[in-house]
C-alpha positions in Angstrom: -44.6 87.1 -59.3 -45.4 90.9 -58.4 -47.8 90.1 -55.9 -45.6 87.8 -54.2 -43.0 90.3 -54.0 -45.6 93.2 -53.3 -46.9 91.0 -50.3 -43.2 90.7 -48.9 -42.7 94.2 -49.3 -46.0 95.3 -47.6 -44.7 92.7 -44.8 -40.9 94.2 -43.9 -42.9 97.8 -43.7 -45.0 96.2 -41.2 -42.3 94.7 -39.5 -40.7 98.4 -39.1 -38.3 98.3 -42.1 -38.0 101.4 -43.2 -37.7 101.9 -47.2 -36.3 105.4 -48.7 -38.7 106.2 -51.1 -36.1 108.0 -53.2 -33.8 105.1 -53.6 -36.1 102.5 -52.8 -33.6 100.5 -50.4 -34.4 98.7 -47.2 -32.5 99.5 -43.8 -32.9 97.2 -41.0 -34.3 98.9 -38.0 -33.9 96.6 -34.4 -34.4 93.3 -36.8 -34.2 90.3 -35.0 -31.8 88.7 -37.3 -29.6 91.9 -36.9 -26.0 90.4 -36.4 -27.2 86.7 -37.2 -25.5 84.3 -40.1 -27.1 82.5 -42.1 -27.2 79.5 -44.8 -29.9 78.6 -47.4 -29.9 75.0 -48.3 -32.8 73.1 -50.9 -35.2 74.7 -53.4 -37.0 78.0 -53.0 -39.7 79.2 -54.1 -38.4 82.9 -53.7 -35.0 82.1 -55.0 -31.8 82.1 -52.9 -30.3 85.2 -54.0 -33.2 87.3 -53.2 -33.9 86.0 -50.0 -30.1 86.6 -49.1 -31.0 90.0 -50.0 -33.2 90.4 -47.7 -31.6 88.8 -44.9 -28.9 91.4 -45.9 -31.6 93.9 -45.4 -32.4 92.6 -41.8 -29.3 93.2 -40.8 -28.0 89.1 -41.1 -24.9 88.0 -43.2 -24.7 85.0 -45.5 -21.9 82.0 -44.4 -20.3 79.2 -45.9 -20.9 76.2 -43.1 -23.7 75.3 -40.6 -20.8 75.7 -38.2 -20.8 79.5 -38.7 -24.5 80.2 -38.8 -27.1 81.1 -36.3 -29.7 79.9 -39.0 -30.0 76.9 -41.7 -33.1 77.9 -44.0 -34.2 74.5 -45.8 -37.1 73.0 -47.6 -35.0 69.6 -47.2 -34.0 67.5 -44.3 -30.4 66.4 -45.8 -26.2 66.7 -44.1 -27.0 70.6 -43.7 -30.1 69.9 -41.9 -28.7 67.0 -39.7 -25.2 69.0 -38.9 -27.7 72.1 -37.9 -29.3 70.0 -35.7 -26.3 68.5 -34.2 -24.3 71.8 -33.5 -27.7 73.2 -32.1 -28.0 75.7 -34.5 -31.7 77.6 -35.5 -33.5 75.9 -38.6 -36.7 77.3 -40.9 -38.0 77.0 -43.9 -38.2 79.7 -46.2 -42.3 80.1 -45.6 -41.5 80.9 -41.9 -39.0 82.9 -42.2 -41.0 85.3 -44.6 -43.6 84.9 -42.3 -41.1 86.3 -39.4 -40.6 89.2 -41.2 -44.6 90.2 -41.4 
């Protein structure tokens, strides 16, 4: 949805992410998940390609295992969610982590 994405966009500019308007890419500037690793486990509504992307964008890094990551984004409380929980690592959904970007 173009909207969707337009709203997003709008969001990471507000959020200081800076866009070159000749190639249109993101750069992460101070993000908060600069540095940070993350997994996406359970649906999306954004998809989990794209919202690796971004996280890309931010500065963060996609991992294999809960063990690795700083963050567990899930829509589902499931082995990922309870293994998060148990190594005492960060979880969202997808909904507040676009929202953390704003």
């Amino acid at each position: 949805n173009f909207m969707y994405i337009e709203s997003i966009y709008k969001s990471l500019l507000e959020y200081g992410v800076k866009i070159s308007s000749t190639e249109k890419q993101i750069e992460a500037t101070d993000s908060i998940y600069s540095g940070k690793k993350f997994i996406i486990s359970g649906s999306t509504n954004l998809g989990k390609k794209e919202l690796y992307a971004m996280i890309e964008k931010l500065g963060g890094s996609e991992v294999s295992t809960v063990k690795q990551c700083d963050w567990l984004i899930t829509s589902e409380r499931h082995n990922k969610y309870n293994d998060a929980i148990k190594y005492g690592k960060q979880v969202m959904t997808e909904e507040e982590f676009l929202n953390s970007i704003k």
